[in-house]
Each structure stands twice: as C-alpha cells, then as structure tokens.
N, C-alpha and C positions, 0 to 999 in steps of 0.2 A: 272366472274372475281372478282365481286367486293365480293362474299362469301370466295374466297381464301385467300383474303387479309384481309378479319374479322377473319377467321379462324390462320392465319400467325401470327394475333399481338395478340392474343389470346394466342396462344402457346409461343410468346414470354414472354410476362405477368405473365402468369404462371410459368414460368423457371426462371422470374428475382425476381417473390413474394417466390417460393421453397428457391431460395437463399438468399433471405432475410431473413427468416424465422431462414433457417439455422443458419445463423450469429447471429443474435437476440438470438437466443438458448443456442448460445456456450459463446460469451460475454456475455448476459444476466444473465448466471450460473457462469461466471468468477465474475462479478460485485456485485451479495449477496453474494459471496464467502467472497471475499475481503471488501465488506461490516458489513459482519460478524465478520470477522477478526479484523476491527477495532473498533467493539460496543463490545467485548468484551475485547480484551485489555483495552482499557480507561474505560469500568467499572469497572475493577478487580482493575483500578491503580487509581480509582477517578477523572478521570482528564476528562475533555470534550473533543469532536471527533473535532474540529477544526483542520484549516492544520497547526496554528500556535503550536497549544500543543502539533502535531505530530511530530515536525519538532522541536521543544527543545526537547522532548523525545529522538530522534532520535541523535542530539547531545551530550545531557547528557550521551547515550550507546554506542556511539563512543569514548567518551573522556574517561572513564570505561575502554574500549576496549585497549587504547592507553597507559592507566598507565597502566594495566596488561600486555603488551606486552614489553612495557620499566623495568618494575621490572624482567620482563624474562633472559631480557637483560644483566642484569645487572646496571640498572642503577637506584639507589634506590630514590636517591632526584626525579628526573626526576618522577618517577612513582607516589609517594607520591604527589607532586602537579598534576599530571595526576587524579588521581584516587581522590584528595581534591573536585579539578574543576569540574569534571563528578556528586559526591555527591553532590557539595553543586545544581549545577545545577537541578539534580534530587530530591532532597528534597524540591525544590522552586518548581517547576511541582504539585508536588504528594502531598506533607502538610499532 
C-alpha cells in the first residue's frame, strides 16, 4: 500500500512540475519579449527604462494623439495646445 501512494504523489508531482514548466515557458517568452520591447524603445529615445519615463512617454503620445484628433475635428486652437502640451512634454523626456 504504502508503494502506491509513493507512486500516486509521484505522478502528481510530475503533472503539477510539467505544468509549471509550461507556464514558465510561455510568460517567461512573453516577459523578454516585452523586456526587449522596452530596452529598445528607451535606447533609441535616450531616456531611461524607469516606469516613471515610461509613464511621461506614454502621456506625452497620448496628448500628440489628442491634438491630432482635435485638428481632425476641426478644432484648430484646441489641437495647437494639444499638440504644444504633448511636445513640450516630450522634449523634457528625450533632451
């Protein structure tokens, strides 16, 4: 009796390390992906991988985003400080 129950947590062990593994595998590849993703961005732009420079980056290309949408619009002042705010934001980042 007591071989079937070494053998039981055995087999379970292995089924719950197989699926470890798994996972490790697939996030592990998602994580230098995205890793990658962001050591090259901030090399290309000068700016250090911090979550703060990612996170002004990230507004400066949103407020970009919001005057080119507002000029779409038609609304020209509106876009003009949209698009002021996004530069001057982005030009303090990048230098």
């Amino acid at each position: 009796m007591d071989g079937f129950f070494n053998w039981l947590g055995e087999a379970i062990g292995n089924v719950i390390r197989a699926v470890i593994n798994g996972l490790h595998g697939i996030f592990g590849g998602l994580w230098q992906a995205i890793d990658g993703f962001v050591e090259g961005l901030t090399g290309s732009l000068g700016i250090s991988d911090s979550i703060f420079s990612i996170a002004v980056l990230v507004i400066g290309v949103l407020l970009l985003i919001n005057g080119l949408r507002s000029l779409v619009r038609g609304g020209i002042a509106g876009g003009i400080v949209w698009l002021l705010l996004g530069l001057l934001i982005l030009s303090w980042l990048i230098r």
